[in-house]
N, C-alpha and C positions, 0 to 999 in steps of 0.2 A: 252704713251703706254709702259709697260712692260709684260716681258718674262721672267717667269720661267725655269731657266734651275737644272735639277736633276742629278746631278750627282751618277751615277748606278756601276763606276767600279771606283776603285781609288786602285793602285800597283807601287810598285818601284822595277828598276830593276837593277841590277850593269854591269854599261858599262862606261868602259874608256872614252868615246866618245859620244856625242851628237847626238842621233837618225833622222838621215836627212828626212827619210819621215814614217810614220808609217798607214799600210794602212789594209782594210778588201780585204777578196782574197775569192771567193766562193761563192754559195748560202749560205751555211748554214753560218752564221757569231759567228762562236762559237771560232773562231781564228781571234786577230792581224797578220798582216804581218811587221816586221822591214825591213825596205829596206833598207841596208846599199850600199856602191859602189859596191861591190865586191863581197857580201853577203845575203842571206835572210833569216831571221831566222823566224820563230813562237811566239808568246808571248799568254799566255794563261790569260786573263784580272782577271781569279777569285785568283788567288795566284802570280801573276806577273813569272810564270817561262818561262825561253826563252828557247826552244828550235832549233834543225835544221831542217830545212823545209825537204821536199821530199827528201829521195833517188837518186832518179833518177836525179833531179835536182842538187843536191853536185856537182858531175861532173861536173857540167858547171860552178860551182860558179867563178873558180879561172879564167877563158875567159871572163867573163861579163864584157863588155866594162860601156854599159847604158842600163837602163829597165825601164819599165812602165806596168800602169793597165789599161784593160780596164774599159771604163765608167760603166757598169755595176760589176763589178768585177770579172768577171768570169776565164778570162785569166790575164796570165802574161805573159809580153814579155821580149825578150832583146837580144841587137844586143853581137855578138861575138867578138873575135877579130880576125876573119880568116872573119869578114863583114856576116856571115851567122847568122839569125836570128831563135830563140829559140824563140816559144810557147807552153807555160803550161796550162792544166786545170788542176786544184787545185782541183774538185771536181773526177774528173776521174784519177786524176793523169797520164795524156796521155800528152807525147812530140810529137811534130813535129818540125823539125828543116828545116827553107826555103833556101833556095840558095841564098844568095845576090851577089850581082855585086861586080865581081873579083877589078876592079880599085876603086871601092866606098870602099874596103878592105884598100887598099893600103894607102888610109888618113887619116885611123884612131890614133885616138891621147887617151893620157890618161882621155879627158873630154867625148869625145865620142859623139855622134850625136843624136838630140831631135828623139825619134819610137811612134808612138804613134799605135795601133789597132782598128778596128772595132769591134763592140760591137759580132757579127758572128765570128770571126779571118780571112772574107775572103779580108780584104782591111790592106796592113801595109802603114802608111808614115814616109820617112824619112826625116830628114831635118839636113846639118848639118851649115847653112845659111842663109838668107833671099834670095838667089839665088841660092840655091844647093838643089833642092828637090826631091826623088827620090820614087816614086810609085809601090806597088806591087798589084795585084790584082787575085784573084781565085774564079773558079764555085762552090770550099766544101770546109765547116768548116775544114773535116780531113785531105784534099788533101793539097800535099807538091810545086803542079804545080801549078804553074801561071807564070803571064809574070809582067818583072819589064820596068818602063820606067820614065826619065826624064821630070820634069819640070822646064824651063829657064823662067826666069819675062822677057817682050817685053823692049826695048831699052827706055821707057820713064818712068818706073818702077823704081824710085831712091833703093837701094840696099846696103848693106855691105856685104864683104864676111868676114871677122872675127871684130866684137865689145863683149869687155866685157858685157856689160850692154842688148845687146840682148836679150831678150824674146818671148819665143813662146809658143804656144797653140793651137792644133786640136781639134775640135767637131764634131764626125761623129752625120749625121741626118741622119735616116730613117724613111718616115711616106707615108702615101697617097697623102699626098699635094705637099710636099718639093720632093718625092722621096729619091734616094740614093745621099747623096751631106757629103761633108765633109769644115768646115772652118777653113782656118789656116791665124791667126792671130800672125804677128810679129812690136815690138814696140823698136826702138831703136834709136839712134841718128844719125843725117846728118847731116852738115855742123849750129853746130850747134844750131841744132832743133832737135824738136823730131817729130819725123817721124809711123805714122803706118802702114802699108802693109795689105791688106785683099786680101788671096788666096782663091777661091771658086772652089770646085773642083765635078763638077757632073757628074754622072754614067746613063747612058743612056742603055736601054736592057740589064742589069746585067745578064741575065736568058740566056744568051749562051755561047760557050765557051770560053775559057779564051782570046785567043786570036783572037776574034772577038770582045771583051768587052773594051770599050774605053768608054772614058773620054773627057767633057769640061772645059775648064778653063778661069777664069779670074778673071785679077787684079784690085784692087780698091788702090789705095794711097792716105792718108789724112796727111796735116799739120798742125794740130791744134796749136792755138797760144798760150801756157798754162800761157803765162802770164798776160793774160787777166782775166783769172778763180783766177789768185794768189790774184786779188783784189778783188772779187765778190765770198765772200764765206758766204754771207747770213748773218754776223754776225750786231754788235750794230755800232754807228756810230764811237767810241771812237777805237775801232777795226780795224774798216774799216780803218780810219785816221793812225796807229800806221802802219797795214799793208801797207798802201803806199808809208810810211817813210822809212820802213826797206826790205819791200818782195821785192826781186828780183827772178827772176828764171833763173837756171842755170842746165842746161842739165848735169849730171855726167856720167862721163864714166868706172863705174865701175861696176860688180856685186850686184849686188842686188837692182841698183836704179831705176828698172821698174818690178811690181809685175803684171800679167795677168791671165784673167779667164774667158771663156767665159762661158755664159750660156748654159746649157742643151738642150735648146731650139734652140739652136743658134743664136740667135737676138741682143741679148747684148753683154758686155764685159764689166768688169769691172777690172779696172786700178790705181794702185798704183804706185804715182810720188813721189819717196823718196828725199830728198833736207838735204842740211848740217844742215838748223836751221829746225827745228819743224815744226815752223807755217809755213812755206812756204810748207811743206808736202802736196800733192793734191791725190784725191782720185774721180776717174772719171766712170761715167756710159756713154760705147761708143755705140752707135748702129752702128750695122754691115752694116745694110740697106741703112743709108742716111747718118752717119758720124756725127749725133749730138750729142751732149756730154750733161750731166746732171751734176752738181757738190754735193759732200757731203759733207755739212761743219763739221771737224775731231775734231771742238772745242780744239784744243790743246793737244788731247790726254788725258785729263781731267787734263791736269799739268798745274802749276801755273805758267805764266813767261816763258821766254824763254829759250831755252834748245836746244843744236845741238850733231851731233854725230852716229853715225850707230846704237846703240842703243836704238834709238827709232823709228828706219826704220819699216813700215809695213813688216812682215816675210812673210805673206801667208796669198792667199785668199781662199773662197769654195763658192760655189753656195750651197744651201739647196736641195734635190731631186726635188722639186716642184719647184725651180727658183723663193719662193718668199723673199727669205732671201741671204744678204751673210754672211758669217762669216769670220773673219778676227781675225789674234794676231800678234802683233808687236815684235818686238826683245826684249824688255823691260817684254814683260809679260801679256800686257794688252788683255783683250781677247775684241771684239765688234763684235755686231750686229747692220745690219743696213737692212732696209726695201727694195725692189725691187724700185729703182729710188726715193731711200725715205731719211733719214737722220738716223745717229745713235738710235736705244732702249736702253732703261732704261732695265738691266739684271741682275738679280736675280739666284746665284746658290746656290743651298741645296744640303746635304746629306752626307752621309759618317763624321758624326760630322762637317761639314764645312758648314757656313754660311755666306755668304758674298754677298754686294750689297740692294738692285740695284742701279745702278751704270751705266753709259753711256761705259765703258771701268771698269773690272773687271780687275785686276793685280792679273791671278790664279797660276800664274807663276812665280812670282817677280825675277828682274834680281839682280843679288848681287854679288858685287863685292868688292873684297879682296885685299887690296894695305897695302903696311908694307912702313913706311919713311926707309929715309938710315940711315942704324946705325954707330955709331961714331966710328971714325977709330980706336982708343982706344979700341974699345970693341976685345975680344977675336975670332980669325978668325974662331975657329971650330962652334961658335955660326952662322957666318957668313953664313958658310958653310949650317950648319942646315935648318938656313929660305930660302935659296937662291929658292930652288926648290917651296918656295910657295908664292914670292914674285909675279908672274904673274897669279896668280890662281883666278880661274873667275867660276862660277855657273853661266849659264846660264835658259833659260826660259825651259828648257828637265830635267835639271839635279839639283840633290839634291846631297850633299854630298856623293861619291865614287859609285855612281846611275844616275839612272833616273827614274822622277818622272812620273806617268803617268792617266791622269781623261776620262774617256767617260759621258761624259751628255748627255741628255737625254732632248729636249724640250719639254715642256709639251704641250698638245695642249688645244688652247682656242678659241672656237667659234666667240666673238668678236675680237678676232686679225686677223680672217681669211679676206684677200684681196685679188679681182683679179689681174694678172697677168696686166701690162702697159708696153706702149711702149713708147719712144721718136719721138714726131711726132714734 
């Protein structure tokens, strides 16, 4: 099966710095958002210029601890540093700013605590833990009143209160079936293992006042043995053999070595297990439901041989609007599509004079890196001096030469690709 992907905006833009998330903010999607820590600028995709976002919003730029978007896109959030929480519509350009909790103030650090919003603005969560979770909840989108309140995991609930390598993720659901429920999912190390936490957080008679409006909870904890999956990743026998010789799994305790996403839907999760060597890299489909996992064989990344290093750690995943797709790009570049509970696509991008693929992992990004040997002591020290500042200089998968580089593609839709949505049963 392949995927056309058409690439419709292609702009570079000049920034010091590598763009950490770059997101759409509004109904009308006629503007990027750059989400920088401390910043959010505008990028307009037809001539790459970056602009400053809202007015009103400047003023808060230089307080902005951590922020986020809702699932829809319509608001932006972000907690303060005096712990009081800012909401933007983009389309109205209307703030409301909520009251947070005076001692939740007090522990605030420069990385700042996961916020996530309701698709409405009347539910915040925050989290700055896998045990520190703190609930806001209001009758109106515009209203600034509601009431906040704590969630503690029960005493058989394993837990960290600060790990590097910690990841989380909220999915608020609203529907006729599920009701008003939100899932928060965290993936991180214990004694080590890896460990995941599922917080299920439901809203019972949302339709009164605020502080009649309460919540159930409950925890789910799973220890999946992933070193099981390190051997059974679908491939040839010559594979399999090499993989039992070499794969080990080794829990790391650092940033970036657990990537999460749940679905839209809320049912899945999908999970990227980063590891020192390549092939030991795992790439898992969790159901929320029952705790069973599906595995995706990552075939290598499409590289020859073995290869270790952060560098070719999975960056980021995305669910598709529809939940039948994820999309994924690794720190190297490589951009992949893989099916809902399915395995890698054969992907295909055009336009903008670029044509490349198909290919299981496209490198639209390619990572390039600039190393100079030492020069001989001999040589004259102002030359020394010259190279010195470009001796650690690195282009990453954002950035192009004294820029960044920047694609929206555009899938194309194909009737015979179209599949129902599956579960893990």
């Amino acid at each position: 099966m392949k995927v056309d992907l058409e690439i419709i905006y292609s702009c570079s833009i000049r920034k010091k710095k590598s763009c950490p998330k770059i997101r759409w903010i509004g109904k009308e999607k006629e503007k990027l958002y750059i989400m920088e820590s401390q910043k959010v600028s505008s990028l307009d995709p037809n001539n790459g210029n970056v602009k400053r976002t809202s007015s009103r919003i400047k003023s808060y730029q230089k307080s902005i601890v951590s922020h986020n978007v809702t699932d829809n896109g319509i608001f932006f959030v972000a907690v303060l540093a005096n712990g009081d929480i800012l909401i933007w519509n983009k389309d109205t350009d209307a703030i409301k700013i909520v009251n947070g909790m005076p001692e939740f103030a007090l522990k605030l650090n420069n990385h700042g605590p996961n916020v996530f919003l309701s698709n409405d603005a009347k539910k915040i969560i925050l989290i700055r833990s896998s045990n520190k979770i703190f609930v806001w909840e209001s009758e109106d989108t515009s209203s600034v009143a509601g009431n906040w309140s704590n969630i503690v995991a029960p005493k058989e609930i394993k837990t960290v209160e600060d790990s590097k390598e910690l990841v989380i993720h909220v999915r608020f659901v609203q529907n006729s079936i599920s009701g008003s429920l939100a899932n928060c999912c965290f993936v991180f190390n214990h004694e080590s293992k890896t460990r995941i936490n599922i917080l299920r957080i439901k809203w019972d008679n949302c339709n009164t006042k605020p502080s009649e409006c309460r919540f159930n909870t409950m925890w789910i904890s799973h220890e999946p043995k992933l070193e099981n999956y390190l051997n059974q990743r679908g491939c040839d026998s010559k594979e399999k053999l090499d993989s039992q010789q070499n794969g080990k799994f080794e829990p790391l305790g650092t940033r970036g070595a657990y990537v999460l996403k749940i679905s839209h839907n809320s049912d899945l999760a999908v999970i990227a297990v980063n590891q020192k060597k390549i092939e030991n890299c795992l790439l898992l489909f969790f159901s929320l439901s029952n705790g069973k996992i599906r595995q995706v064989n990552l075939r290598n990344f499409g590289l020859n041989g073995s290869a270790q290093g952060r560098k070719y750690w999975i960056q980021e995943l995305c669910w598709t609007y529809n939940d039948l797709f994820v999309a994924g790009i690794s720190k190297h570049g490589a951009l992949f599509l893989i099916t809902r509970l399915g395995q890698p696509l054969f992907i295909h991008a055009f336009g903008k004079e670029i044509n490349i693929g198909p290919a299981l992992f496209l490198t639209i990004h390619p990572l390039i890196l600039v190393r100079l040997f030492m020069l001989n002591k001999e040589r004259n020290s102002l030359i020394k001096i010259s190279l010195k500042r470009f001796q650690k200089k690195s282009l990453d998968k954002t950035r192009g030469p004294g820029g960044a580089l920047i694609f929206i593609l555009n899938m194309k839709k194909n009737r015979k690709n179209k599949k129902e949505q599956g579960q893990i049963n």
